[in-house]
VOFI-230741 format. One record per residue: residue in one letter; x, z, y of N, C-alpha, C in turn. Coordinates in steps of 0.05 Angstrom, whole numbers, plus 5000, padded with zeros to 4 digits. Example, Ala and Ser with C-alpha at 12.3 -4.5 7.8 and 13.67 -1.06 7.14 Angstrom:
BEGIN
NODE code n_c1 n_c3 n_c2 ca_c1 ca_c3 ca_c2 c_c1 c_c3 c_c2
NODE    A 5264 5156 4886  5246  5156  4910 5264 5156 4934
NODE    S 5257 5142 4955  5273  5143  4979 5258 5157 5001
***
This chain:
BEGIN
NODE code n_c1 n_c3 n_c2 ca_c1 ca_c3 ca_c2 c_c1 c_c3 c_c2
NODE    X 3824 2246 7663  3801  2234  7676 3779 2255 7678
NODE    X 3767 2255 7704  3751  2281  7706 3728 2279 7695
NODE    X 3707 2291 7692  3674  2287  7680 3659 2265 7699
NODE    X 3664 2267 7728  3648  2240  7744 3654 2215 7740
NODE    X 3689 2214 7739  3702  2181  7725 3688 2180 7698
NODE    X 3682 2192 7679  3671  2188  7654 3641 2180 7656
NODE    X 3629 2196 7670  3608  2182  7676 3595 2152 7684
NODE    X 3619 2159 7703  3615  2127  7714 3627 2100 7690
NODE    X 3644 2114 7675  3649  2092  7653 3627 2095 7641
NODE    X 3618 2107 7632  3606  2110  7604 3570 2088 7619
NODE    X 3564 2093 7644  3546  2074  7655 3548 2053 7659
NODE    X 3572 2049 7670  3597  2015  7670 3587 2002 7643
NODE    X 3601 2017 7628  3598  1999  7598 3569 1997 7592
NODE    X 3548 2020 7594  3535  2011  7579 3504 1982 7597
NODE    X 3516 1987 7627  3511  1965  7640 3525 1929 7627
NODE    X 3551 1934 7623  3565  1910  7616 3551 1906 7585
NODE    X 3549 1933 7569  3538  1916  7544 3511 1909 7538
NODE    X 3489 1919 7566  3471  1899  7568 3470 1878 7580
NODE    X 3482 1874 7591  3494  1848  7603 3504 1822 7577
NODE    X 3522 1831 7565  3538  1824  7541 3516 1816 7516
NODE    X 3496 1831 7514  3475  1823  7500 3458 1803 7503
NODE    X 3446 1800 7540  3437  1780  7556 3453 1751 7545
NODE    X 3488 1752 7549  3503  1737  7550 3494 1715 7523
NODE    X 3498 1736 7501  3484  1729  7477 3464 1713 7470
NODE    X 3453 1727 7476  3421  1715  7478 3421 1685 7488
NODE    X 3427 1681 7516  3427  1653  7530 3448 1636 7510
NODE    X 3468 1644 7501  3482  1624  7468 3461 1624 7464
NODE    X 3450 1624 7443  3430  1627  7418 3416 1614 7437
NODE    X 3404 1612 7444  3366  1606  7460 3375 1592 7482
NODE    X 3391 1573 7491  3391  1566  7528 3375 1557 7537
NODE    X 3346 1551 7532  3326  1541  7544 3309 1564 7552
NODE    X 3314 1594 7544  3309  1613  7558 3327 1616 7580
NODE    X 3340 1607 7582  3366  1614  7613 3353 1603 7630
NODE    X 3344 1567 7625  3335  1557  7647 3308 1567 7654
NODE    X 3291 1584 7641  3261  1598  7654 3274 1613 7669
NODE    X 3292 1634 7665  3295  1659  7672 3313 1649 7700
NODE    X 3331 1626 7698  3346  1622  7715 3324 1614 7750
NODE    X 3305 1598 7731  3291  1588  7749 3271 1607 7763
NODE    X 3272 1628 7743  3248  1654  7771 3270 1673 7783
NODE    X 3299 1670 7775  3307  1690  7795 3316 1672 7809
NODE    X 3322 1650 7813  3334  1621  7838 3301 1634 7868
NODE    X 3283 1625 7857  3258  1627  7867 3251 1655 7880
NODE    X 3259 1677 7863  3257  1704  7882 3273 1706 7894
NODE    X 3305 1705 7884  3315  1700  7908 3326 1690 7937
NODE    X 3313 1669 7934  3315  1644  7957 3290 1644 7971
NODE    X 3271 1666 7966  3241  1660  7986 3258 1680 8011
NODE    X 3229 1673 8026  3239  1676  8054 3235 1704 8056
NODE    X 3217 1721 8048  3213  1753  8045 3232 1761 8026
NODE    X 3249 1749 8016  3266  1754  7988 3296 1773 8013
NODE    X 3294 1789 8033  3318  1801  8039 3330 1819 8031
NODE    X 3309 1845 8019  3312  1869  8021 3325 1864 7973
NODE    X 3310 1841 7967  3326  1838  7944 3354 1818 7945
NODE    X 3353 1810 7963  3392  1789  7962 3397 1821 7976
NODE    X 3401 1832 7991  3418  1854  7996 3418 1876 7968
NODE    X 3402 1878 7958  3401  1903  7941 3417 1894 7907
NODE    X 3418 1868 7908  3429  1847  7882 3455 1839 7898
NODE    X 3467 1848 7927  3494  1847  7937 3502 1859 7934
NODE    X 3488 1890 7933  3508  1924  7931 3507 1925 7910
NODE    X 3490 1919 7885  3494  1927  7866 3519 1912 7848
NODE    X 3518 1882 7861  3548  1865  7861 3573 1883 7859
NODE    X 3568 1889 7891  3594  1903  7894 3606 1928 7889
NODE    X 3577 1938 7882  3586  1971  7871 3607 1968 7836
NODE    X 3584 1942 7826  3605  1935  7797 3631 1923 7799
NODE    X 3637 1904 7826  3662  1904  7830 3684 1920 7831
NODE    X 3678 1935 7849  3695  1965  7857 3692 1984 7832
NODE    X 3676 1986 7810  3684  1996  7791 3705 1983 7779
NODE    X 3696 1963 7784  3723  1943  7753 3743 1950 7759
NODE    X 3752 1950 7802  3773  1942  7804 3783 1980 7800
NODE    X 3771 1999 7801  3781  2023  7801 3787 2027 7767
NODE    X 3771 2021 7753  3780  2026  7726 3801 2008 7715
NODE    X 3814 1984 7736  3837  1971  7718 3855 1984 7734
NODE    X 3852 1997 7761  3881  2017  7770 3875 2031 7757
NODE    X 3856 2046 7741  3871  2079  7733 3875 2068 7699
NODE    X 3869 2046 7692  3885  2045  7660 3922 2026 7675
NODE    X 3926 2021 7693  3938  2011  7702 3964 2044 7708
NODE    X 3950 2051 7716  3972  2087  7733 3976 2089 7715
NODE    X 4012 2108 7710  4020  2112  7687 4026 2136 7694
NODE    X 4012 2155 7661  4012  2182  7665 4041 2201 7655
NODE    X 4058 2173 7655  4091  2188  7645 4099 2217 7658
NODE    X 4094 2207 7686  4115  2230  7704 4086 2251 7708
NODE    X 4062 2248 7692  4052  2282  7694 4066 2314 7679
NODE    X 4077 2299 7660  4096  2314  7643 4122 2324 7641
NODE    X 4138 2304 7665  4165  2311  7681 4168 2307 7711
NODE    X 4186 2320 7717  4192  2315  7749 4216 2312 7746
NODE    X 4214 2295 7760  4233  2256  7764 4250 2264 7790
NODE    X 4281 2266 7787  4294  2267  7810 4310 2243 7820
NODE    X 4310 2234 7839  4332  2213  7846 4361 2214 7858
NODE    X 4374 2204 7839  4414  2206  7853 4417 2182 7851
NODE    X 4446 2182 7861  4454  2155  7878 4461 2135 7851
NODE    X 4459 2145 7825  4465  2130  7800 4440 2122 7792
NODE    X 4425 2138 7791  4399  2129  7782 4362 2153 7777
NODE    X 4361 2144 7764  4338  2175  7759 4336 2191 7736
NODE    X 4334 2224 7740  4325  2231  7725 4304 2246 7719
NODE    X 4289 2245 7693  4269  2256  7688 4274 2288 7680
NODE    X 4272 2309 7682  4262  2335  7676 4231 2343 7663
NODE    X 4232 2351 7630  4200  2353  7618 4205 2382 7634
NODE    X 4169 2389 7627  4154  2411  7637 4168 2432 7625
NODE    X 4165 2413 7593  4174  2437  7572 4199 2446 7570
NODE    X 4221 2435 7577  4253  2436  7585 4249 2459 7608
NODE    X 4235 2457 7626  4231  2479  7655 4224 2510 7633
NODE    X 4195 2502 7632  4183  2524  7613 4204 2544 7599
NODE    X 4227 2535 7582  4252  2543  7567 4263 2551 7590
NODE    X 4275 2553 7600  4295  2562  7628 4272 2583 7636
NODE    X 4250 2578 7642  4240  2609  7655 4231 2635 7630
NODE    X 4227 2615 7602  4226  2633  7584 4253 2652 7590
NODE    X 4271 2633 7584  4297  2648  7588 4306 2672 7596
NODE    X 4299 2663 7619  4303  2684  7650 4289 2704 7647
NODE    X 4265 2700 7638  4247  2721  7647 4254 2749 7623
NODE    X 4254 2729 7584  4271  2751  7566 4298 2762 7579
NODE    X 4313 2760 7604  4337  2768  7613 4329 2802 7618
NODE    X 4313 2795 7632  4295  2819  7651 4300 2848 7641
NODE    X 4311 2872 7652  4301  2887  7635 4271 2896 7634
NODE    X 4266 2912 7611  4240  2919  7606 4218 2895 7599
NODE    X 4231 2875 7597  4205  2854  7583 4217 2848 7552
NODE    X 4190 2856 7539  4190  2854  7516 4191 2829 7512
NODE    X 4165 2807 7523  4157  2786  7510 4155 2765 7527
NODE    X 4153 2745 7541  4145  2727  7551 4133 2697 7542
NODE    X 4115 2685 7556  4101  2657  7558 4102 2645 7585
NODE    X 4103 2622 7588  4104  2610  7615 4088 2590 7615
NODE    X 4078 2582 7635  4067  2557  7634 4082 2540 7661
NODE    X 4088 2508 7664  4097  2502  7684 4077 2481 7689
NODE    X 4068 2473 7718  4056  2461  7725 4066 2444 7745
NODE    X 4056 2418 7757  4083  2397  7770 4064 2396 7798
NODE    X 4077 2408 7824  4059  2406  7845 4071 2379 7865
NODE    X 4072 2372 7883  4077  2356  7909 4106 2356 7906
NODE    X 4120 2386 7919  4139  2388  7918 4159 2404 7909
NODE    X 4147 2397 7884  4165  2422  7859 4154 2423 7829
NODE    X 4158 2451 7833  4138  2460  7810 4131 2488 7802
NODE    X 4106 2501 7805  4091  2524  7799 4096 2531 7772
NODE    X 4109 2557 7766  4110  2574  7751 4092 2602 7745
NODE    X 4076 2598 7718  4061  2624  7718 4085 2639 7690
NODE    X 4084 2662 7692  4102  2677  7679 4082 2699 7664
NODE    X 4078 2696 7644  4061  2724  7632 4076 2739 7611
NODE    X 4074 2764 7617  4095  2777  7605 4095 2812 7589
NODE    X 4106 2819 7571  4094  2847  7555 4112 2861 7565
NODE    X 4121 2886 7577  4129  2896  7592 4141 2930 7571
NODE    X 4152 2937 7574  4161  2953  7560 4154 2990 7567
NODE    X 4149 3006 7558  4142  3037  7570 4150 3045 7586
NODE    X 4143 3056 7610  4164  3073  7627 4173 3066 7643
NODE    X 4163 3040 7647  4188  3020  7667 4161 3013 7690
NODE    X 4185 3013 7717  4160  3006  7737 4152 2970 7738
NODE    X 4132 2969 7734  4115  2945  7733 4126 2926 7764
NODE    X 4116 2938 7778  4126  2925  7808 4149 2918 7811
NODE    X 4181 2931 7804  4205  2929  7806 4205 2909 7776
NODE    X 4199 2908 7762  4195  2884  7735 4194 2856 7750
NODE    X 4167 2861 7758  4150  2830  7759 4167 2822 7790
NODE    X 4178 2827 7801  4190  2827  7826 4224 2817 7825
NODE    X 4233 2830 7794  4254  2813  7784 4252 2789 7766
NODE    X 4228 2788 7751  4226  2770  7739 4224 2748 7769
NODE    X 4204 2748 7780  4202  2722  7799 4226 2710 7810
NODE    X 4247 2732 7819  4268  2730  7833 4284 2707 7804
NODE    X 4287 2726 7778  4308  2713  7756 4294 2677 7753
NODE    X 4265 2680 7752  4256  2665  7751 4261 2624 7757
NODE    X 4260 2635 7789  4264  2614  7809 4297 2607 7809
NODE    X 4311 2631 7810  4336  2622  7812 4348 2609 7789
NODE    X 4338 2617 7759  4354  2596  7732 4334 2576 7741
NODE    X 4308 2582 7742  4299  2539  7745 4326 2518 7762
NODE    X 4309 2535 7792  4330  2516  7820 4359 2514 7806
NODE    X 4373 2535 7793  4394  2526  7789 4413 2516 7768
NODE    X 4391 2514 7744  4397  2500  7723 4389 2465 7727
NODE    X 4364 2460 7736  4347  2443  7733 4345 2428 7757
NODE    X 4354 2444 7781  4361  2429  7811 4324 2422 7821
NODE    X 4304 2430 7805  4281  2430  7816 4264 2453 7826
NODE    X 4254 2446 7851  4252  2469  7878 4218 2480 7859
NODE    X 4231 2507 7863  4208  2527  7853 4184 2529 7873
NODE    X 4164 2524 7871  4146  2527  7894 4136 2563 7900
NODE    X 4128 2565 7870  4117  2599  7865 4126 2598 7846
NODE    X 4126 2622 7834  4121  2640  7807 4101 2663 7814
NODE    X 4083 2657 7788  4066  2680  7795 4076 2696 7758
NODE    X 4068 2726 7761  4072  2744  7747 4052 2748 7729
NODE    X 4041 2752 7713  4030  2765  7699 4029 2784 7675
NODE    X 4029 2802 7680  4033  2831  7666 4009 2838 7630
NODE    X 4017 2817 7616  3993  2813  7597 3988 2845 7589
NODE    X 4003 2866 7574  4004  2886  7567 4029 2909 7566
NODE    X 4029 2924 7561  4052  2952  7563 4059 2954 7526
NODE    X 4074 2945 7510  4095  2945  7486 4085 2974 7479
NODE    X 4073 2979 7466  4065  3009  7452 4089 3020 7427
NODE    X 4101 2986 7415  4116  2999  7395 4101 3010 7370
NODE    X 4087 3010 7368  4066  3021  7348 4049 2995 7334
NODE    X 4062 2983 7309  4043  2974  7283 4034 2985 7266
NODE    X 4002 2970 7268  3982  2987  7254 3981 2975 7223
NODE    X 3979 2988 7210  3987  2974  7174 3954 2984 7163
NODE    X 3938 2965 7155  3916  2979  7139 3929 2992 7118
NODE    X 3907 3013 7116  3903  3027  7098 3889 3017 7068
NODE    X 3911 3028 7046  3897  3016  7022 3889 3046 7007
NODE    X 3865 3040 6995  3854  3062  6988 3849 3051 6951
***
């Protein structure tokens, strides 16, 4: 949920729990309902009373269309952000991110000249985006590396996993020096 949906909850509620307090209140006390009931019947039913029945209608309906958007999004289910869901003629299956992630780890330790790899997978429209970051070994050309990795990449996903690679992107974190530094004890 982004920072604006939060917002808008976090004003939602604390509209409903002054409301909810109101609610209260009229229990306890209902001979305050009927004063209060009776000056807003009166402002709103005079004949100059337009510009407040319209402004007490949007504000109606702006709290409607909240409710009704915050019971779809506790309603949407965030299962398939985490896998991509294929369909065959038996039934469905799910594929995790992290099952993908392993297959390009894979591929990419295949490589020569990569020391190390991390991946991250991400679930697009029609596939799924692979970033590949990776420690690269001395001597070795960088371009002919990251150029096989993408290639090893896409092909163990698509063909372990049967899910369509959109990209791989490369990233070259550092060059393997081979060299651990041990403090010194004095």
């Amino acid at each position: 949920m982004n920072i604006f949906f939060r917002v808008l909850l976090a004003v939602y509620a604390f509209c409903l729990a002054v409301f909810s307090a109101f609610a209260m209140y009229v229990a306890a006390f209902p001979e305050t309902y009927v004063e209060i009931s009776g000056y807003i019947i009166q402002a709103i039913s005079a004949d100059n009373a337009i510009a407040l029945r319209v402004s007490v209608f949007i504000v109606a309906l702006v709290f409607f269309a909240l409710s009704i958007m915050f019971l779809l999004s506790g309603i949407r289910s965030s299962k398939d952000k985490k896998a991509v869901s294929k369909h065959t003629n038996i039934g469905e299956i799910m594929i995790s991110l992290n099952s993908i992630e392993n297959i390009a780890i894979n591929a990419s330790k295949r490589t020569n000249g990569v020391k190390e790899s991390k991946t991250v997978v991400r679930k697009s429209e029609d596939g799924v985006e692979i970033e590949v970051r990776i420690i690269v070994m001395p001597d070795m050309s960088i371009p002919v590396i990251t150029e096989e990795v993408q290639g090893r990449v896409k092909k163990s996903v698509e063909d372990i996993s049967g899910v369509s690679v959109r990209s791989v992107r490369v990233v070259v974190d550092s060059i393997y020096s081979g060299i651990t530094y041990k403090p010194r004890v004095e």
